[in-house]
C-alpha positions in Angstrom: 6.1 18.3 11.9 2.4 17.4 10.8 3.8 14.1 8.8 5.3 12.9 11.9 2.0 13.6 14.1 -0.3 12.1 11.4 2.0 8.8 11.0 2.5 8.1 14.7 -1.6 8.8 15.4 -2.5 6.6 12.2 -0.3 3.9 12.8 -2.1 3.4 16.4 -5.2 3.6 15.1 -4.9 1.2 12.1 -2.8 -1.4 13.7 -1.3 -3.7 12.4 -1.4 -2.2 8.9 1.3 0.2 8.3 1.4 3.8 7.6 4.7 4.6 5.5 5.6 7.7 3.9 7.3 5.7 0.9 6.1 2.8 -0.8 7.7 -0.8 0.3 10.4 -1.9 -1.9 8.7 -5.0 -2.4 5.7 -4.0 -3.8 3.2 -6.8 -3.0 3.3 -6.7 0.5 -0.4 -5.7 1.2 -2.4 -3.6 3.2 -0.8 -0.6 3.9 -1.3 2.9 3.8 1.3 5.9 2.0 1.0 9.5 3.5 2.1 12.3 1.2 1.8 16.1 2.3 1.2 17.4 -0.9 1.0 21.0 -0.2 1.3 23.5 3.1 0.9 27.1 4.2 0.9 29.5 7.3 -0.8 32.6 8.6 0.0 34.4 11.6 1.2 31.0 13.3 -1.5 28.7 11.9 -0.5 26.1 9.9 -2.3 24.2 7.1 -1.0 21.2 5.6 -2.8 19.2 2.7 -2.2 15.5 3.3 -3.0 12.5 1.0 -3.3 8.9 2.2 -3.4 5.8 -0.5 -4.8 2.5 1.0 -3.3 0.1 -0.9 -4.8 -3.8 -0.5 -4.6 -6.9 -2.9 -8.3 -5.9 -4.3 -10.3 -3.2 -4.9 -12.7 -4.0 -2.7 -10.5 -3.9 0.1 -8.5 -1.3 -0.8 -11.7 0.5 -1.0 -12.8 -0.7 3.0 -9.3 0.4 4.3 -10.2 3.9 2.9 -13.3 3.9 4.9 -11.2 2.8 8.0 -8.6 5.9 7.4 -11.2 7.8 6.6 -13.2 7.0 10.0 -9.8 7.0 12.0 -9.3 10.8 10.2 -12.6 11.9 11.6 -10.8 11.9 15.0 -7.6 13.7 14.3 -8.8 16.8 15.3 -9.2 15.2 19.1 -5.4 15.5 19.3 -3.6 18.2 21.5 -2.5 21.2 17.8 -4.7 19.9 15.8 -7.2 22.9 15.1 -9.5 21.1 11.9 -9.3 18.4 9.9 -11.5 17.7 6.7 -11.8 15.8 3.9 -11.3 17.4 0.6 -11.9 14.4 -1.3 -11.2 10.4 -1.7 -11.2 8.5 -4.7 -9.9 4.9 -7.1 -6.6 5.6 -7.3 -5.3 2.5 -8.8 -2.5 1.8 -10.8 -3.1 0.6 -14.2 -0.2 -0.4 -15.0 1.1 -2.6 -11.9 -2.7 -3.6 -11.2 -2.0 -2.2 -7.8 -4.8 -1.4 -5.9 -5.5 1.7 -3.9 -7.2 4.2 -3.1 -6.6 7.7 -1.8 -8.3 9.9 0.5 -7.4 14.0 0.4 -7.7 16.1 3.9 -7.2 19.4 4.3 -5.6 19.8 8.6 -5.2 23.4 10.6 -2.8 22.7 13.5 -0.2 24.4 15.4 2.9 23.5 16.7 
């Protein structure tokens, strides 16, 4: 499960900011970082998985530099044993306008096996 490989590899690189795959019931609780696989496929036994990842901080600013730092620790996914590519597809401001909650969210494409 690419979720479960992603979490457990981010949450050692980013420590001791969290990597969920749900937001926090109490919302204000800042940093942390939300992984979504938004979309998947297979051919002949390769996987693909899109994967986005909000960084979510008390400003934009920093919500903005803990993008950077997923973004850098993301760089080195493709070190790990399955993991066949890893890109970025895109990052952007992703914050909500109407909680003022700060984030931002980075789009990667991965190839693995498992």
């Amino acid at each position: 499960m690419i979720e479960k490989t992603v979490i457990k590899y981010l949450s050692e690189k980013l420590k001791p900011v969290p990597v969920l795959m749900e937001y926090p019931e109490k919302m204000d609780s800042t940093p942390y970082v939300v992984m979504e696989k938004t979309g998947s496929g297979e051919y002949n036994c390769i996987k693909s998985a899109t994967i986005a990842l909000q960084s979510v901080e008390e400003s934009m600013q920093k919500a903005a530099e803990l993008n950077e730092t997923v973004k850098a620790a993301m760089d080195e996914l493709a070190e790990l044993r399955g993991i066949g590519a890893v890109s970025l597809n895109s990052d952007y401001n992703f914050t909500d306008t109407t909680t003022k909650q700060y984030r931002y969210q980075a789009i990667y494409n991965i190839t693995y096996c498992e």
